[in-house]
N, C-alpha and C positions, 0 to 999 in steps of 0.2 A: 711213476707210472708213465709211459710212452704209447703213444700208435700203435706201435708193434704187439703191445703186450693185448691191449684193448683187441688188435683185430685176430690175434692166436683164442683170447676170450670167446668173441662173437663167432669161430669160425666153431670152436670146438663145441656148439649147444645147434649147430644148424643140422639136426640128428632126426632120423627116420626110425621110430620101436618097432619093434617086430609085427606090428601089428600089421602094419606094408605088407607084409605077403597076403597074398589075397584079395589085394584091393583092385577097380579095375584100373587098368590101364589111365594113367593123365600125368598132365604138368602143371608143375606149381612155377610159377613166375617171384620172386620178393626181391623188395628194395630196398635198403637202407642208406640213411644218412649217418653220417659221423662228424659231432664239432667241436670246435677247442674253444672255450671262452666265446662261446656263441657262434662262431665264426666256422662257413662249412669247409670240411676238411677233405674229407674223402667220401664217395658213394661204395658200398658193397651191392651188388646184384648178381641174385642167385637161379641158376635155372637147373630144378629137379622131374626130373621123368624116372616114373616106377609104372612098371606092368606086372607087378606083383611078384615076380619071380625073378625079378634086378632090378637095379636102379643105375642109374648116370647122372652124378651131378656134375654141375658146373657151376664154380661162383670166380668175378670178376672184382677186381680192388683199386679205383683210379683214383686220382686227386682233381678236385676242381674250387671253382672261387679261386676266395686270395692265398688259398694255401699254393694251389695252382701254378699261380701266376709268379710266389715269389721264395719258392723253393724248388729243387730239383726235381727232375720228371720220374713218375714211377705208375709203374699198371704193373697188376700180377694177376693169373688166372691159374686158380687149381682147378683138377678134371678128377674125382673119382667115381669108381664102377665097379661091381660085384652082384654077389645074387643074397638071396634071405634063405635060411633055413629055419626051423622049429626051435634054434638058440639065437638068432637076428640076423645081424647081417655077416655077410662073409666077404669082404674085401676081394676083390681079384689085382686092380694096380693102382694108382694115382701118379697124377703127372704137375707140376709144377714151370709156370713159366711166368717169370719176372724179368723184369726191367730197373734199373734204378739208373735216370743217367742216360747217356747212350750205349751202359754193358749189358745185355743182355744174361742172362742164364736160364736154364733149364734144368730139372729135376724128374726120371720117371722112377718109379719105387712099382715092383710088383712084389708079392707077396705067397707064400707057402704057406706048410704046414708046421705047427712047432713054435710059430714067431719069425720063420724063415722072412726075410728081405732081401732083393736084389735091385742094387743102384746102378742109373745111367745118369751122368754128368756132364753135361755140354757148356761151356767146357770143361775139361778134367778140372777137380778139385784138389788144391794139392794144399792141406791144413798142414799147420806147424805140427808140434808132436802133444804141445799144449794145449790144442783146436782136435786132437782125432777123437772123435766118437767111437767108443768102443766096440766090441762085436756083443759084449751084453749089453749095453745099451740101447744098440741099435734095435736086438732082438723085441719082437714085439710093437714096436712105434710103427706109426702108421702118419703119412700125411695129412695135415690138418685137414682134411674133409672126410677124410676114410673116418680119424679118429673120431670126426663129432657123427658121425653115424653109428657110434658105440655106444653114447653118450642117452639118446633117449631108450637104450633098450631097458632099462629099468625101471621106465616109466616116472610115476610122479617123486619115486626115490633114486632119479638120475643125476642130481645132485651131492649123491655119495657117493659115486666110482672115480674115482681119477681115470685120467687121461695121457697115454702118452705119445707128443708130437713131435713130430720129425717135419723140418723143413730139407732135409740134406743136408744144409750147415748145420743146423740150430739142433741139439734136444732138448726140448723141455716138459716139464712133467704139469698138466694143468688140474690145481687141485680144488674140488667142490665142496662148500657148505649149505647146507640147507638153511635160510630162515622161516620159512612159513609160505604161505598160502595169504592168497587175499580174493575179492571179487572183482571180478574182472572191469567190471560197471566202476570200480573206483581206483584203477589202478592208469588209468589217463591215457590207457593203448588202444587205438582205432582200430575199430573193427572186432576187439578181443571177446571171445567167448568162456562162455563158465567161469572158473577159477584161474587164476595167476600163479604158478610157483615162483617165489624169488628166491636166489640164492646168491652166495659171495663166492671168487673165483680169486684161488690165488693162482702165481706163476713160479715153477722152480727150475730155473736153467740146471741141467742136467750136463752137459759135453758143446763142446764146437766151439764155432766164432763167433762170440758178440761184442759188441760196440762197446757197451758197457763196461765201465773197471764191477770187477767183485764186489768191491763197498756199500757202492750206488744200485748194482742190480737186488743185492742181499735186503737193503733200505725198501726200496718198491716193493718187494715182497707183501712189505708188512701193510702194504694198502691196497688193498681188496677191490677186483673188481664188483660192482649189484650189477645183476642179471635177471628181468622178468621175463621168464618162458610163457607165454602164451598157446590158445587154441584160436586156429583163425576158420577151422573147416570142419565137419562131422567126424573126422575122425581124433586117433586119440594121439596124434604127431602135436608136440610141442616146437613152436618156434620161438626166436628170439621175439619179444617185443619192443622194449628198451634198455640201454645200458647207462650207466653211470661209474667214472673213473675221477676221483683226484688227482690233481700235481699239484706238485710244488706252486704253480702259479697258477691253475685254473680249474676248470671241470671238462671233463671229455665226457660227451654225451652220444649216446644212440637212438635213432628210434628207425620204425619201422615207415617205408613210405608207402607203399603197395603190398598189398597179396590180392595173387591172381591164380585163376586155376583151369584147365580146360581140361577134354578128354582125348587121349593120342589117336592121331588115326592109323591103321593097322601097318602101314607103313612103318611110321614111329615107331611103335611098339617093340616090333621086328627088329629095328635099326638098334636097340639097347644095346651095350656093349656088357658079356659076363663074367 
């Protein structure tokens, strides 16, 4: 189990139900920490605005501490946007921009009808013949933030749909278990209300370029990301609470640092991208 795998996990459950439509207009602010053997690793912070008839998120992924300080530089921020209908949400584009290093890249993905996808890559991406993502493959994925917006439309059985993500390089398929349900009051998440869904999250590299030999990625498989969804607001949107991941050499943990909320002013509203 890696970083990468853990933040494809945490990105793919950050999901709005269809229950979003209709709601009024506001923004949800959330913060997460991420650590490896205690030690902080990386912050995610998520900023979502819904006026009931779109949404636009935004989440950001940096490193700080001594992971910081004594490994190479990396920030990523995904952007996606689309509107809701009477079946949930409907994608319009997502855009990706990472860093690793001083190389930049970019990623935008808009989307059609059918599974249709159309890529821009800054710069061009030019994968061996072993690394291309197919044209069935591609069809249907969605970038890690479109896709975790599919993710709560099942509500407290959003733990049975797989998921499929596309970073541009990457596909992978992220697959849900359900374990149960707990009370909120005993599941050690601040602020959590009512009940807890937990669930286990596998990961199945599907096409493209990873780091990983086959052996090693096939191995992680077999160790399960836990995932508690939580409610932190009157409505019936599940967020992450906490995570918990195995290695080989320690435990990668998540939790939540903040949830915040306010209501957009008409400006804002206006401003959604559809």
């Amino acid at each position: 189990m890696s970083f990468r795998r853990a933040f494809v996990a945490f990105a793919a459950c950050l999901a709005a139900p269809a229950a979003a439509l209709g709601q009024p207009a506001r923004q949800v602010d959330i913060g997460y920490e991420i650590t490896f053997a205690g030690i902080t690793g990386f912050r995610i912070d998520v900023t979502a605005r819904f006026n009931g008839a779109g949404y636009d998120v935004e989440s950001s992924t940096f490193k700080e501490g001594v992971l910081k300080a004594v490994t190479m530089n990396y920030f990523g921020r995904n952007r996606a946007w689309g509107g809701f209908s009477t079946q949930g949400a409907r994608p319009s584009a997502g855009s990706l921009s990472i860093m690793v290093g001083d190389k930049p890249r970019t990623w935008l993905a808009q989307y059609g009808a059918g599974g249709f996808l159309q890529e821009t890559h800054t710069p061009a991406w030019k994968p061996t013949p072993q690394q291309t993502i197919s044209d069935a493959d591609r069809q249907g994925s969605l970038d890690p933030l479109s896709a975790a917006l599919t993710v709560g439309l099942a509500g407290d059985a959003a733990c049975d749909k797989p998921v499929r993500s596309n970073d541009g390089k990457r596909r992978i398929d992220v697959l849900f278990r359900k374990i149960g349900m707990e009370p909120a009051a005993a599941s050690g998440i601040p602020g959590a209300q009512g009940d807890v869904l937990v669930c286990e999250i596998y990961t199945k590299r599907v096409a493209g370029e990873f780091d990983e030999a086959p052996k090693e990625a096939e191995t992680e498989r077999e160790r399960p990301i836990r995932i508690w969804l939580a409610r932190f607001d009157q409505t019936p949107i599940r967020y992450p609470g906490k995570l918990e991941a195995q290695t080989t050499f320690a435990t990668i943990r998540g939790r939540i640092l903040f949830f915040r909320e306010r209501a957009l002013t008409q400006e804002e509203s206006q401003a959604i991208r559809k």
